[in-house]
C-alpha positions in Angstrom: 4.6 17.7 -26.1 3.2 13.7 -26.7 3.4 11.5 -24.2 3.9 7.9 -25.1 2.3 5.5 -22.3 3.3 1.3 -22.2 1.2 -1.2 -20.8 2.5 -4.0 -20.8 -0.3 -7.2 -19.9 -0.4 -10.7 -19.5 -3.7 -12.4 -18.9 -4.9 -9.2 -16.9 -8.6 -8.3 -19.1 -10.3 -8.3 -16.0 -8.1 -4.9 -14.8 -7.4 -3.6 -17.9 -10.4 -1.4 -18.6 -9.6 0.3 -15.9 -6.0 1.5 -17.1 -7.6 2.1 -20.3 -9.9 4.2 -19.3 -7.5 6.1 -16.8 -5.6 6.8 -20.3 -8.6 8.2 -21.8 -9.8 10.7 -19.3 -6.7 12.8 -19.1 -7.0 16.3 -19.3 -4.0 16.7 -21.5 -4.8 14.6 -25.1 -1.8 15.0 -26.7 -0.9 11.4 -26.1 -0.9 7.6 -27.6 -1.7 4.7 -25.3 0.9 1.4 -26.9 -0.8 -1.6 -25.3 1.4 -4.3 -25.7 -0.2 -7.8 -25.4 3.1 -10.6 -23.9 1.5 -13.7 -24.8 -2.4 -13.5 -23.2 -4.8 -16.5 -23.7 -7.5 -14.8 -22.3 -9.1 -12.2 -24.4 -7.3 -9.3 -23.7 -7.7 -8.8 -27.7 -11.3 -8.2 -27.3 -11.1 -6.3 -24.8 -8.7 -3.7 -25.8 -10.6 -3.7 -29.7 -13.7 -2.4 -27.6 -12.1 1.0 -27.3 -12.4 2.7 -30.8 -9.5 5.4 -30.5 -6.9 6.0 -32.7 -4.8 6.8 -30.0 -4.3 3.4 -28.7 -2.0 1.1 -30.2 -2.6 -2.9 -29.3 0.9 -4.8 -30.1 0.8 -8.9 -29.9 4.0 -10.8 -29.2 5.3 -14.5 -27.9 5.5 -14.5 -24.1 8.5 -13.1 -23.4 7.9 -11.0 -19.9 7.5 -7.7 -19.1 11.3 -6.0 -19.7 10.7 -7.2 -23.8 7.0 -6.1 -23.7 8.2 -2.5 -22.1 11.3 -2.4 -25.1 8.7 -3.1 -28.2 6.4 -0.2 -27.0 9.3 1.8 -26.8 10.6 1.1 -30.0 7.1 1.9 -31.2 6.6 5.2 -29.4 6.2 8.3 -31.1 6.2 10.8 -28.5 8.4 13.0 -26.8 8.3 11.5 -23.2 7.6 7.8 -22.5 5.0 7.0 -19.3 5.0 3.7 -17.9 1.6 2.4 -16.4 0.5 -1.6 -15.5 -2.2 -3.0 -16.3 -4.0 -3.2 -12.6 -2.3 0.8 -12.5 -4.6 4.0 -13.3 -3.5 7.5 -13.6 -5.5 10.4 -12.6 -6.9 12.8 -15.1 -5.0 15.3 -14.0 -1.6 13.2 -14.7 -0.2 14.4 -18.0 -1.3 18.3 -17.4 1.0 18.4 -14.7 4.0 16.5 -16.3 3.4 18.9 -19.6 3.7 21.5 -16.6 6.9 20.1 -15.1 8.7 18.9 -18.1 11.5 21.6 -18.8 14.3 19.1 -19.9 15.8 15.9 -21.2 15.3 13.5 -18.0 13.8 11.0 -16.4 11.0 12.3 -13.5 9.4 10.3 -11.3 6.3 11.2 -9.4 4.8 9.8 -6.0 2.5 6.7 -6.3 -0.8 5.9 -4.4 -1.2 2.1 -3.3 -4.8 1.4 -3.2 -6.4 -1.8 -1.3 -10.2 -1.1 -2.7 -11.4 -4.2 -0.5 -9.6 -2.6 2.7 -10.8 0.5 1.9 -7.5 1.7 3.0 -4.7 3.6 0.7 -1.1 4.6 1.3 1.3 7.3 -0.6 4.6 6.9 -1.1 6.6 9.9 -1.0 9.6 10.7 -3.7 12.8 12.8 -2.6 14.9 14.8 -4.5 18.2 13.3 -5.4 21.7 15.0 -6.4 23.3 14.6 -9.9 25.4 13.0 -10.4 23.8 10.4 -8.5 24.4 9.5 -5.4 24.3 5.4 -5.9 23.6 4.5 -2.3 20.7 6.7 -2.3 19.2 5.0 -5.1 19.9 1.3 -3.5 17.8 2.2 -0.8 14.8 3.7 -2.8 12.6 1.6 -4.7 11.6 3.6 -7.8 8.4 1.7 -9.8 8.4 2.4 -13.1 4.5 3.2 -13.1 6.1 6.5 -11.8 8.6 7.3 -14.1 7.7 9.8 -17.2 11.1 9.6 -19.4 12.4 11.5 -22.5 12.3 9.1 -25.4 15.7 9.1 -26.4 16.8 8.3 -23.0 15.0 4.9 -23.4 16.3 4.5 -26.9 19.6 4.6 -25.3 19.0 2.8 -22.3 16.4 0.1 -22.4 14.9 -2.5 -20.0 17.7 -5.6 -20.0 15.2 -8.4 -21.1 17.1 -11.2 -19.1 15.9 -9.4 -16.0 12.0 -9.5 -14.8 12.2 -8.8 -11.3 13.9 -5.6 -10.4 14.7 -4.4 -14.2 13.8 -1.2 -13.2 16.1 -0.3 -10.7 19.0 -1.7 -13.1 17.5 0.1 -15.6 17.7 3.6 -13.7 21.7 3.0 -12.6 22.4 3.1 -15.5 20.1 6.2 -16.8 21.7 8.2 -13.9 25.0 7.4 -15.2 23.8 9.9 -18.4 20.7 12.1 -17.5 19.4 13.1 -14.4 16.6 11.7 -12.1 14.2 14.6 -11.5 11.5 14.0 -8.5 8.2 15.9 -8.9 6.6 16.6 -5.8 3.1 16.4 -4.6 2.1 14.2 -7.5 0.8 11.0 -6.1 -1.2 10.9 -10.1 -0.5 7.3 -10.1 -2.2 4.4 -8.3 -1.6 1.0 -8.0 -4.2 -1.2 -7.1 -3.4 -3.7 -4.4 -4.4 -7.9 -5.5 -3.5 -11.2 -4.6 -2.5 -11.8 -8.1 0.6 -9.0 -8.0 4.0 -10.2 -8.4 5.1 -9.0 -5.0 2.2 -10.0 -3.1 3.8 -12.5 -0.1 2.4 -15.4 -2.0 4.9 -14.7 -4.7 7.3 -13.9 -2.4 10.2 -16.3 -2.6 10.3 -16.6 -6.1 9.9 -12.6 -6.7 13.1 -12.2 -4.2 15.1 -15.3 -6.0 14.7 -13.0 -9.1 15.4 -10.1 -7.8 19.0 -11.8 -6.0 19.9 -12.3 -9.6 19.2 -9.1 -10.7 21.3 -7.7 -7.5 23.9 -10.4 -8.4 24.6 -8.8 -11.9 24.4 -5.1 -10.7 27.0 -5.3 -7.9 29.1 -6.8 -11.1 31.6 -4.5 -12.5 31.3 -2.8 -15.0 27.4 -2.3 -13.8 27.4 1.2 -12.3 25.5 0.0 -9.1 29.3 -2.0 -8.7 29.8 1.4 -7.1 27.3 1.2 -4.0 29.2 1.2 -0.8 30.0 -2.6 0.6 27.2 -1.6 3.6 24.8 -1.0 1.6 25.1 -3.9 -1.2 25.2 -6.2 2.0 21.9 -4.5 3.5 20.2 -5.1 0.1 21.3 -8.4 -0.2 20.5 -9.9 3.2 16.9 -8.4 2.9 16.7 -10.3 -0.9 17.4 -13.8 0.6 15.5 -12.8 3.8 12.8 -12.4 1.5 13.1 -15.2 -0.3 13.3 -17.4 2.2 10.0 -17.1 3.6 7.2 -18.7 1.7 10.2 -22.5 1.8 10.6 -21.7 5.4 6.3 -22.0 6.1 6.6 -24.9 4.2 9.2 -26.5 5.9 11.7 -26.7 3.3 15.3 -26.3 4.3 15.8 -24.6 1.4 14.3 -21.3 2.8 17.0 -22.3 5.9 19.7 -22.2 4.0 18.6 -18.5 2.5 18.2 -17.4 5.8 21.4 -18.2 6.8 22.6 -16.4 3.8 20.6 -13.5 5.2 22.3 -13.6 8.6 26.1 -14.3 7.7 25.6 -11.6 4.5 24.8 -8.6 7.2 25.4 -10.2 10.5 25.4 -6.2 11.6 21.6 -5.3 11.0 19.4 -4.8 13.5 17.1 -7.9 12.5 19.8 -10.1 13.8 17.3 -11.2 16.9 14.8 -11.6 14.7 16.0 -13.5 12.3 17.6 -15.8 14.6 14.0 -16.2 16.6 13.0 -17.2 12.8 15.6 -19.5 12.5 14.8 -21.2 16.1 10.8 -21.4 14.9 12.2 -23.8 12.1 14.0 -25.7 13.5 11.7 -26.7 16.4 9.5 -26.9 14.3 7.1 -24.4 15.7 4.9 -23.4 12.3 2.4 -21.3 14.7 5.6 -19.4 15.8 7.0 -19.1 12.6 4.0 -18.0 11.2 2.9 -15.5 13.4 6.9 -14.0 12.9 7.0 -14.3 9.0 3.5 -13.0 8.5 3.5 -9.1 9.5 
């Protein structure tokens, strides 16, 4: 069995050896690393043409986001089963030898993931579960799957590929419409991937708003029929999208733009049943008295 594993980078050289290097430790060797380059101006080149393996693969393209650099490695994988791993992600050695040892079947696994703050010193594992098949779509709503975790067969992602339009969230769209085909398989007790924790991630709170603005688009077009998340319950489409526009309200709301009021509102009058009702309505008193120590100390967990 080969195992085909995408990075996909943009201006990240300064964590990239890391992956790299994660790659080439594995245990099991049977694998090609496709590095695929969206656009850097920094010199991500030179680093990746440090490492003389004929293993890895370094592809160049326009910027075009993550979901189009995912697709080209995946068009220009060659193994069996297609691994997924950022560029400020390592795998441990022991990774692959236990997929080889888990694999039985053409699916899409998923294994735990680590999330690593290195300056903290601190670390926190997220724990899979095992879901039915055919799926169960309001189990999946409520999960969020990264795709650093997900091992799939190759033809599964020849079928079904990341939509490009998307680049928050594409992989949750992405695996609603897997499960519709193939099952989701959880391995347990593999927490073989970590992510390191940054200010420069895409979901870090200073990215916030404009992570969660994507990310109500991306909800937008999968509660669409024919999308097969058009099928989550009413409950749990309204849960997922007050917690979006929740979300994205935050970083407008410290800076006093009413712009993150009106996405709170949206956030109230979308679930008005959740249990952050008196919360959110504490949030929405802080901005309007303008009490930015208040609304600080709430928005800022």
């Amino acid at each position: 069995m080969k195992f085909s594993i995408i990075i996909p980078t943009y201006n990240r050289a300064a964590f990239l050896p890391k992956a790299i290097e994660s790659v080439l430790n594995q245990t099991y060797t049977d694998w090609e690393l496709i590095i695929v380059d969206d656009g850097s101006t920094d010199n991500t080149r030179e680093v990746v043409s440090q490492y003389n393996d004929g293993r890895i693969t370094y592809i160049y393209q326009q910027n075009a986001e993550r979901s189009v650099a995912r697709n080209n490695g995946i068009n220009h994988a060659k193994g069996d089963y297609v691994c997924f791993l950022d560029s400020d992600n390592v795998m441990l050695p022991n990774r692959l030898q236990l997929l080889s040892e888990t694999i039985t079947k053409t699916a899409c696994y998923f294994t735990d993931i680590e999330y690593r703050n290195e300056e903290a010193g601190a670390s926190q594992i997220k724990i899979g579960r095992k879901y039915p098949f055919p799926m169960d779509v309001d189990m999946l709503i409520q999960d969020i799957i990264a795709t650093p975790q997900l091992c799939c067969a190759t033809e599964i992602l020849r079928k079904h590929q990341f939509n490009p339009a998307l680049s928050i969230g594409e992989d949750m769209e992405l695996l609603f419409r897997i499960t519709t085909d193939y099952p989701l398989i959880y391995v347990p007790n593999q927490a073989t991937v970590v992510e390191i924790e940054h200010e420069g991630r895409s979901v870090a709170f200073a990215n916030k708003s404009n992570a969660s603005e994507k990310e109500l688009k991306t909800l937008k077009l999968m509660f669409a029929k024919p999308y097969p998340a058009s099928k989550v319950s009413a409950r749990q489409k309204r849960a997922r999208l007050a917690t979006a526009y929740f979300n994205a309200s935050k970083n407008y709301l410290l800076d006093g733009k009413w712009k993150g009021f009106v996405y709170l509102l949206k956030s109230i009058f979308v679930d008005l049943h959740s249990g952050q009702l008196k919360y959110k309505v504490n949030v929405a008193v802080s901005f309007l008295s303008c009490n930015k120590g208040k609304l600080k100390s709430l928005l800022i967990e």
